[in-house]
FIVODO-612628 format. One record per residue (C-alpha): residue in one letter; x, y, z. Coordinates in steps of 0.02 Angstrom, whole numbers. Example, Ala and Ser with C-alpha at 12.3 -4.5 7.8 and 13.67 -1.06 7.14 Angstrom:
A  615  -225  390
S  684  -53  357
//
This chain:
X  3400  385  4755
X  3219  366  4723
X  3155  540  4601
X  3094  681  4663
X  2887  668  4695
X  2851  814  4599
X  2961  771  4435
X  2880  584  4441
X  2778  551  4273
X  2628  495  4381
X  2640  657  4460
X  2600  761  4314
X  2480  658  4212
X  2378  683  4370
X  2411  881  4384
X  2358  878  4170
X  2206  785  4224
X  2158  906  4357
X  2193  1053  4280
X  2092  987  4125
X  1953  948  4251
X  1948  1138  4336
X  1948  1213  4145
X  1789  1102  4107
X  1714  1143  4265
X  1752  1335  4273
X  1690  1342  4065
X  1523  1247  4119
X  1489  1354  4272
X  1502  1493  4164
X  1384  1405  4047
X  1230  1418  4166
X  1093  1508  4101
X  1092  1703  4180
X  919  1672  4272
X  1016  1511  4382
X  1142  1631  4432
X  1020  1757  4485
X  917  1650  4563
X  1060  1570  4676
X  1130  1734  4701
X  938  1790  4753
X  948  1637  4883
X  1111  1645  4951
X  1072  1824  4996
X  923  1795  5072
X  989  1660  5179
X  1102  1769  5216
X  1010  1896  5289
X  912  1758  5372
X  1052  1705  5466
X  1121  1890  5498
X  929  1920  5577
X  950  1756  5667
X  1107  1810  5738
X  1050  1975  5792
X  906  1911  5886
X  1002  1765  5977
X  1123  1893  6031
X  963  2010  6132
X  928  2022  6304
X  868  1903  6422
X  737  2010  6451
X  665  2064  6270
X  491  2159  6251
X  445  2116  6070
X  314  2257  6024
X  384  2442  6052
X  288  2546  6174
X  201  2400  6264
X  264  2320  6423
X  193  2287  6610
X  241  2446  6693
X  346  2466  6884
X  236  2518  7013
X  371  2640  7123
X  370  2611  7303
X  477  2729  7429
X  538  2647  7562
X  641  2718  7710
X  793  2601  7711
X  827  2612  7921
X  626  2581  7956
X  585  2433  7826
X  404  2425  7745
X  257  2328  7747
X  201  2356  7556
X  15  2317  7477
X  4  2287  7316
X  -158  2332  7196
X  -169  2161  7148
X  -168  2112  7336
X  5  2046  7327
X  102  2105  7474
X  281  2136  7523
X  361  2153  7677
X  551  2245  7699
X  618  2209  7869
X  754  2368  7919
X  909  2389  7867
X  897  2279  7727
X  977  2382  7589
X  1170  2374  7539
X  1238  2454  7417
X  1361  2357  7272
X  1489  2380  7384
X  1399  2303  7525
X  1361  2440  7629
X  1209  2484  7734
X  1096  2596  7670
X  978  2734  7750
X  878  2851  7675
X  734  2831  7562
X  757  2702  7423
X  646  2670  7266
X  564  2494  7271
X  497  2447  7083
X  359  2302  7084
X  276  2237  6944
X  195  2088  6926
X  136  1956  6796
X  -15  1846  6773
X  -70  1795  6600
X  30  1724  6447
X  21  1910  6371
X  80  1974  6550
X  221  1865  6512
X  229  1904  6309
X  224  2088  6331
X  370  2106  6476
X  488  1993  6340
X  528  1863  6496
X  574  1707  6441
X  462  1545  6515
X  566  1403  6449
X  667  1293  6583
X  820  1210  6531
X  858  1059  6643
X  1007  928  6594
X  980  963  6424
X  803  944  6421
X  682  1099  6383
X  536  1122  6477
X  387  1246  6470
X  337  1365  6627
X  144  1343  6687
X  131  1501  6802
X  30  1530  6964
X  111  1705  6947
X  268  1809  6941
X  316  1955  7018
X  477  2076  6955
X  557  2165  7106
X  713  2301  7088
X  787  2428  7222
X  864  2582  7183
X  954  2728  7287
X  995  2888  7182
X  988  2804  7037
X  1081  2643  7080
X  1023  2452  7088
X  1070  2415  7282
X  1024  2230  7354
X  948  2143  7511
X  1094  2130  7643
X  1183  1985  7707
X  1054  1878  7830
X  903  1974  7798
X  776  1908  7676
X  598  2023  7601
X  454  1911  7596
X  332  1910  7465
X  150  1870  7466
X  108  1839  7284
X  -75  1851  7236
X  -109  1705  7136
X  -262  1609  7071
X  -204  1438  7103
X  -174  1364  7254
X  -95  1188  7205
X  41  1106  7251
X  151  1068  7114
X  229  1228  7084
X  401  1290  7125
X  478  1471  7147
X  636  1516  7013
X  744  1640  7001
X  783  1715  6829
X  981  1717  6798
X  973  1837  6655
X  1157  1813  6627
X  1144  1613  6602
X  955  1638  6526
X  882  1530  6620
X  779  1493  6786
X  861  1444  6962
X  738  1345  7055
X  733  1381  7246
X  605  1269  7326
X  434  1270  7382
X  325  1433  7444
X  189  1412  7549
X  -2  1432  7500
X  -96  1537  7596
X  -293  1592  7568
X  -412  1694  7664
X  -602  1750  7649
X  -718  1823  7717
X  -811  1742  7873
X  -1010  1752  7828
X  -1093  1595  7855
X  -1142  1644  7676
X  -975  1663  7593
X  -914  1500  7693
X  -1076  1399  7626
X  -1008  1469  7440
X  -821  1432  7473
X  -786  1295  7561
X  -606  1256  7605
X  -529  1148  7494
X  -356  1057  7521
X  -233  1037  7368
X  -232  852  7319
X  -79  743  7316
X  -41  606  7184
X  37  458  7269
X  -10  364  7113
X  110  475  7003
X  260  446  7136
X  224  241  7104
X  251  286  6905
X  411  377  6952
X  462  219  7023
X  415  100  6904
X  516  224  6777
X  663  208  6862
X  641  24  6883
X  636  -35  6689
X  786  94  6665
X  884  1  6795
X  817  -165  6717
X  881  -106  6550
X  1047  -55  6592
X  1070  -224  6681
X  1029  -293  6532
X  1153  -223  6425
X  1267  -228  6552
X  1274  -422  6552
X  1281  -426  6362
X  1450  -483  6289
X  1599  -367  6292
X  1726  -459  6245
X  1694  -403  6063
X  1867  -336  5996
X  1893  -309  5794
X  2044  -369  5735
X  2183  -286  5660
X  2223  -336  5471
X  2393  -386  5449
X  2514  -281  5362
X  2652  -326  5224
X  2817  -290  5274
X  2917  -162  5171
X  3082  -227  5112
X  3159  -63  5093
X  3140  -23  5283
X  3223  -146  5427
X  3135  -226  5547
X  3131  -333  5707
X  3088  -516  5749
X  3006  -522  5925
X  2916  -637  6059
X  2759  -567  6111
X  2671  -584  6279
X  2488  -675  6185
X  2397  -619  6390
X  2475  -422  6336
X  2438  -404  6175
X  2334  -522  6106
X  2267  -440  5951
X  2455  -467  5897
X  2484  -660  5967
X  2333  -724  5848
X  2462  -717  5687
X  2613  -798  5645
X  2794  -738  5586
X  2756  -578  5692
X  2899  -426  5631
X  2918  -270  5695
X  2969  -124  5573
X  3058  27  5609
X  2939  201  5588
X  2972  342  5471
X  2940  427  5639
X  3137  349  5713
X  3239  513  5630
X  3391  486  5717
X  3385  272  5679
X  3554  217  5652
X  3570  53  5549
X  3730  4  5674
X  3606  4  5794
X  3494  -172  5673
X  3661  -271  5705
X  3680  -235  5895
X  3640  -402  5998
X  3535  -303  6151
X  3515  -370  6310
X  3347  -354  6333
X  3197  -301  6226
X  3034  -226  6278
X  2861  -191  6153
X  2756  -65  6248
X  2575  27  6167
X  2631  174  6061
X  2590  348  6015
X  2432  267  5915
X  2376  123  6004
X  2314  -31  5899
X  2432  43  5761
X  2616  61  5844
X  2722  0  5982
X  2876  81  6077
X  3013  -46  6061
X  3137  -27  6191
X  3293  -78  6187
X  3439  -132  6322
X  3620  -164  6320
X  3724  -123  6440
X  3709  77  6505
X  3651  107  6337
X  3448  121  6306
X  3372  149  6145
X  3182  177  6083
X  3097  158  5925
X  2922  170  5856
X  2879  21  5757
X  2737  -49  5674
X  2676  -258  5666
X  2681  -318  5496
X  2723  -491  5384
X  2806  -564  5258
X  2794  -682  5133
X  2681  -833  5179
X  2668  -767  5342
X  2578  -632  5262
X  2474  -764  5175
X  2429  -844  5305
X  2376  -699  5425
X  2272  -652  5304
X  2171  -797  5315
X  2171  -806  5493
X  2112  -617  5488
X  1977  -644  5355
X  1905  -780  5481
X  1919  -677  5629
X  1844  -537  5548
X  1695  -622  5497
X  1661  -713  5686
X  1696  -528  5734
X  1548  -449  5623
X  1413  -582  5669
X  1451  -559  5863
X  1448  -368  5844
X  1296  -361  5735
X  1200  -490  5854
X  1259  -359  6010
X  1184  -215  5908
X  1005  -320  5870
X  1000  -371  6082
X  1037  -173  6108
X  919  -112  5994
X  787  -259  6072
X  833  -216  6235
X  817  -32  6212
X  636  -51  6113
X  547  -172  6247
X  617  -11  6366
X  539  119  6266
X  376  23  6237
X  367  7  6434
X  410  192  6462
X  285  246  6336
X  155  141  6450
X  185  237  6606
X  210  402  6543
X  15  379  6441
X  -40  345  6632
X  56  507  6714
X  -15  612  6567
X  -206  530  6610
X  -159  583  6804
X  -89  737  6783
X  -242  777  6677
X  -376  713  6787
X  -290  781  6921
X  -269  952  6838
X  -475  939  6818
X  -514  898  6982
X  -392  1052  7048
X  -506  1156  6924
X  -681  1081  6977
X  -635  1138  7149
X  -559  1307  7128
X  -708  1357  7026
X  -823  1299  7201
X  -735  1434  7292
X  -805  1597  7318
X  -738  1749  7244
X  -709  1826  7386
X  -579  1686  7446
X  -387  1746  7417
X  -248  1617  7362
X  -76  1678  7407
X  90  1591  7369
X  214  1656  7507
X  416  1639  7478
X  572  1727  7535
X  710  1810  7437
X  876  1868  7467
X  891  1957  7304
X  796  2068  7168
X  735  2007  7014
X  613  1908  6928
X  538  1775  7049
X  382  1646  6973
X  307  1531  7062
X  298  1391  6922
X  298  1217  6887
X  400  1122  6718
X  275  1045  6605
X  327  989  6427
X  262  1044  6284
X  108  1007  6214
X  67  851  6133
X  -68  801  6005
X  7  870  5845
X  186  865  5792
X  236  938  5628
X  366  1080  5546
X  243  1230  5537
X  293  1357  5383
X  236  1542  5444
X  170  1621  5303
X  66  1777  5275
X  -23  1862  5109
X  12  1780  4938
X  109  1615  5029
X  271  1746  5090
X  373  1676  5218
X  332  1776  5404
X  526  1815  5456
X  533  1810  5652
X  612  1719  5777
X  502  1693  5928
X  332  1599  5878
X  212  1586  6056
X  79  1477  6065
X  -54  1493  6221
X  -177  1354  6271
X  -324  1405  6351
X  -314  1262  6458
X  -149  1302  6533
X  -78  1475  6617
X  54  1448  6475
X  153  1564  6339
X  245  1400  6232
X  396  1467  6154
X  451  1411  5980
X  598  1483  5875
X  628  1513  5695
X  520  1514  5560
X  514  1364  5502
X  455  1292  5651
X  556  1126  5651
X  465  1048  5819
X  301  1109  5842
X  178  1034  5906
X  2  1087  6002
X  -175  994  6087
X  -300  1004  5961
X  -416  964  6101
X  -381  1125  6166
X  -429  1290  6129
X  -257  1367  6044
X  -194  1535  6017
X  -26  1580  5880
X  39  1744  5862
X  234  1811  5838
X  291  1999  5764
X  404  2024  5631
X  457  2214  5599
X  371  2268  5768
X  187  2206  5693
X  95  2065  5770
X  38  1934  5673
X  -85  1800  5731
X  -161  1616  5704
X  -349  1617  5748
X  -419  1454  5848
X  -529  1392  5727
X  -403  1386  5600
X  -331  1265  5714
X  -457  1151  5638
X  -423  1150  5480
X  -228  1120  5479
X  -168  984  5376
X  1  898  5389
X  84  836  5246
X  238  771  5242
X  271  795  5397
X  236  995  5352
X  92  1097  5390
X  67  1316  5327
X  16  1412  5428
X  -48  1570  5352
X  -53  1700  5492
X  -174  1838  5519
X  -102  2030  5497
X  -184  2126  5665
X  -207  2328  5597
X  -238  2375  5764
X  -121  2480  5872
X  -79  2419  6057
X  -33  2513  6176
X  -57  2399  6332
X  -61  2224  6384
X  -249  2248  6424
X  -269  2283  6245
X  -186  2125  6169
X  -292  2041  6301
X  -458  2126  6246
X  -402  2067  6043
X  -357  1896  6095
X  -505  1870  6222
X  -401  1810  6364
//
C-alpha cells in the first residue's frame, strides 16, 4: 500500500517551506514603519464608515426629504364620503370624487367625512424638497423623469389610509404648463422604488374669450414627429440585420478535448464508439475507457465478465465522463468512466489534437473578428440615427417652446387622467441623461475635503428636470455644457452647491474632473426659498 499523504517526504518539505514563508511574511509585516500602519488603519476605517453611510442611505425610504424642516406641505380637504366632491385646487388643479368611493383596508364602504391630502409638484426643487425619486428603471436601463407636473393624493378616515373602491375611479385635472404630447402618467410603487406607467392623459386648455386675449393666444396644436417613428424603424431594422448576420456565421466551432494518458494502476474498458454520437471522441485512435474513483462499490470480478451488451451515455460532467452501462443477462451494471490512451495511441492523439486545436483557434478567433465587425458597422449605424432623434427631439422641443411662449397668460393647460388608487401620480416622459460631458466628478469642498453624500442632483434650465446621481465619487456623470446647469447635494443636513458659471471652467483630466462645491450659510425653511437662492 501506497504511504500515507501526510507522512510522504514531499509532503513536509512543502509544509517547512510554507511555514518558513508565513514567519518571513508575519516578521516583515511587522517591519512596516508605524506611520503605514496608521495610515492603512486611517483608510480602512474611513472606508468603512463610507460604506456603513452608504448602507444606511440605500436602506431609506422611497420617499426621502433630504433637508429637515423643508418639504411641499398637504393641503387637507374634507370630503363627505356618501356625497363625493368636486375639489379646486390653488394652483387650479382640480379633483373630482364621485360618491361612495371610499373603502376602508378591509374593503368596506365608507360614509362620513374623510380627510383628502393634496399636494402637488412643479419644479426640480418641488421635486428635491418632497425627497421623490424621478429616475425610471426600464429593462435594466435608467432613465431620467422630465415633468409636466405631479400631484401627491392620500385619504384618511380617523386616522387611517382608506382607498378608492372597486369600479369607481377620482379624476384629476392637473395644472400643468406644458401641453405636449409626449408625456405619460406613472404611478410611484414605493415598495419596488420605482414608477408604473399607466398610459396617456388627456390635454385640456381654456382661456378667456376677448377678441383680445384670442389675438394674444392663439390655439396651438401639439406637434407630432412622424420623422422620429421612421428612426424607430430604421433602429430596429440594422438590429434585425445584425442578428441575421451573426446568425449565419459558423457554428459548428467545437474545441477539442486533449487526450488523456491512461493510468495503469486503474482498469479500464476497450469500446466502439458511435463517431455521428460522440464525435469529439471518434477523432482519436485506441479509444479506452477507465473506471472513476467515483465507482465505490467496482468489483474487479465484474473487468472479467463477458456482458452482453454495452452502452456509453454523457455523464455527470459532460465533455469529461461517460456512464458506461453494462448488460448480461438480468444483471445491469453502471460505471462512470473517463476516455483516455495509451502508449502510441497516446502519441498519436496528441498529434491529431495539437492539429485540431490549432484549426480550432483560427476558426474561433476569425468568428470573434466577424462578431466584433459585425457588431461595430451596427453601432456606427445606431450612433447615426440616434445623432438625428437627438437633432429632432431638440428642434422639436424648441418649436413646442416657441409656441407655448405665443400663448397668453391667461390660457390654462390641463393634463386630465383617472386613478383608482392614492399616491404619487406625474405626468412625465423618460429622457436619458444628459449628454455633452462625461467624466467621474470628485465632490469636494474647503481645503480639497471629500463632500460625503449620496444623492448628487443636477437641474438644467432647459429641461423641467432634477438628474439624480449617487455617491461621491460620481462614477457616470455627465451634463450639456450648452445649457445653463445647476449642482447641489447635502451632507449632514447642509446644502452644498455648484454655481453655473463654474460650469465653465471644469476641466477633465483623466477622465476626472473636482468639483469644489459651494457651502450655502443660509437657513431654508421652504421650497420657495431654495427657489429664490437658486433663481428658478
Amino acid at each position: 500500500m501506497a504511504n500515507s499523504f501526510f507522512q510522504n517526504k514531499w509532503f513536509l518539505r512543502m509544509v517547512l517551506v510554507a511555514s518558513i514563508a508565513a514567519v518571513t511574511a508575519f516578521f516583515m509585516l511587522n517591519k512596516r514603519p508605524k506611520n503605514a500602519i496608521d495610515s492603512n488603519e486611517s483608510a480602512m476605517r474611513d472606508s468603512m464608515q463610507l460604506a456603513e453611510f452608504y448602507k444606511k442611505e440605500e436602506a431609506k425610504p422611497c420617499i426621502n426629504p433630504p433637508l429637515q424642516g423643508v418639504n411641499i406641505p398637504f393641503i387637507i380637504y374634507k370630503v363627505n364620503a356618501e356625497q363625493g366632491a368636486t375639489i379646486d385646487l390653488k394652483s387650479g388643479s382640480k379633483i373630482a370624487v364621485p360618491k361612495n368611493s371610499f373603502v376602508d383596508i378591509n374593503g368596506n364602504l365608507l360614509k362620513g367625512e374623510v380627510e383628502l391630502r393634496c399636494r402637488e409638484f412643479h419644479d426640480p426643487v418641488d421635486f428635491f424638497v418632497a425627497g421623490i425619486p424621478m429616475t425610471y428603471d426600464s429593462a435594466g436601463v435608467r432613465y431620467q423623469f422630465e415633468s409636466a407636473g405631479m400631484i401627491e393624493i392620500m385619504a384618511y378616515q380617523n386616522g387611517k389610509q382608506v382607498n378608492v373602491a372597486p369600479k369607481k375611479s377620482v379624476t384629476v385635472e392637473l395644472a400643468s404648463h406644458y401641453k405636449g404630447t409626449e408625456y405619460n402618467v406613472y404611478k410611484l410603487d414605493t415598495v419596488k422604488n420605482n414608477w408604473s406607467c399607466l398610459g396617456k392623459d388627456k390635454v385640456i386648455t381654456s382661456k378667456n374669450t376677448t377678441a383680445e386675449t384670442k389675438e394674444k393666444a392663439p390655439t396651438v396644436e401639439p406637434k407630432e414627429t412622424p420623422e422620429n417613428k421612421i428612426i424607430e424603424e430604421k433602429k430596429a431594422g440594422i438590429e434585425k440585420q445584425k442578428e441575421e448576420q451573426i446568425a449565419a456565421l459558423p457554428t459548428n466551432i467545437v474545441q477539442p478535448k486533449k487526450p488523456v494518458k491512461a493510468n495503469d494502476t486503474k482498469y479500464n474498458f476497450n469500446l466502439v464508439v458511435d463517431a455521428s454520437e460522440y464525435p469529439e471522441l471518434a477523432i482519436y485512435k485506441g479509444l479506452l475507457f477507465q473506471v472513476g474513483d467515483e465507482n465505490k462499490n467496482f468489483n474487479e470480478s465484474s473487468y472479467n465478465v463477458v456482458w452482453d451488451d454495452a452502452v456509453i451515455k454523457d455523464g455527470p460532467k459532460k465533455g469529461e465522463n461517460y456512464l458506461l452501462s453494462l448488460k448480461k443477462g438480468p444483471k445491469r451494471y453502471t460505471l462512470v468512466v473517463y476516455p483516455v490512451f495509451e502508449g502510441k495511441n497516446y502519441d498519436e492523439a496528441i498529434k491529431t489534437y495539437q492539429d485540431k486545436y490549432t484549426k480550432y483557434t483560427v476558426l474561433l478567433n476569425k468568428r470573434k473578428e466577424d462578431e466584433k465587425r459585425i457588431e461595430a458597422e451596427y453601432q456606427a449605424k445606431l450612433a447615426v440615427l440616434k445623432k438625428q432623434q437627438i437633432t429632432l427631439q431638440r428642434k422639436w422641443e424648441d418649436e413646442q417652446k416657441q409656441e407655448i411662449n405665443k400663448l397668453s397668460g391667461e390660457e390654462k393647460i390641463k393634463r386630465v387622467f383617472a386613478i383608482n388608487g392614492f399616491g404619487v401620480y406625474n405626468c412625465d416622459h423618460a429622457m436619458p441623461y444628459p449628454q455633452g460631458v462625461s467624466c467621474i466628478a470628485d465632490l469636494t469642498v474647503d481645503k480639497k475635503q471629500k463632500l460625503i453624500c449620496y444623492d448628487i442632483f443636477l437641474v438644467d434650465r432647459e429641461k423641467n428636470a432634477l438628474f439624480n446621481f449617487y455617491k461621491n465619487p460620481v462614477m457616470n456623470f455627465s451634463f450639456n455644457p450648452q445649457s445653463k446647469n445647476i449642482l447641489w447635494t447635502v451632507e449632514n443636513g447642509v446644502l452644498y452647491w455648484f454655481k453655473p458659471e463654474q460650469f465653465n471652467d471644469i476641466k477633465v483630466n483623466g477622465g476626472r474632473a473636482e468639483l469644489e462645491m459651494n457651502k450655502t450659510t443660509q437657513k431654508f425653511k421652504t421650497a420657495e426659498d431654495i427657489k429664490a437662492f437658486f433663481n428658478l
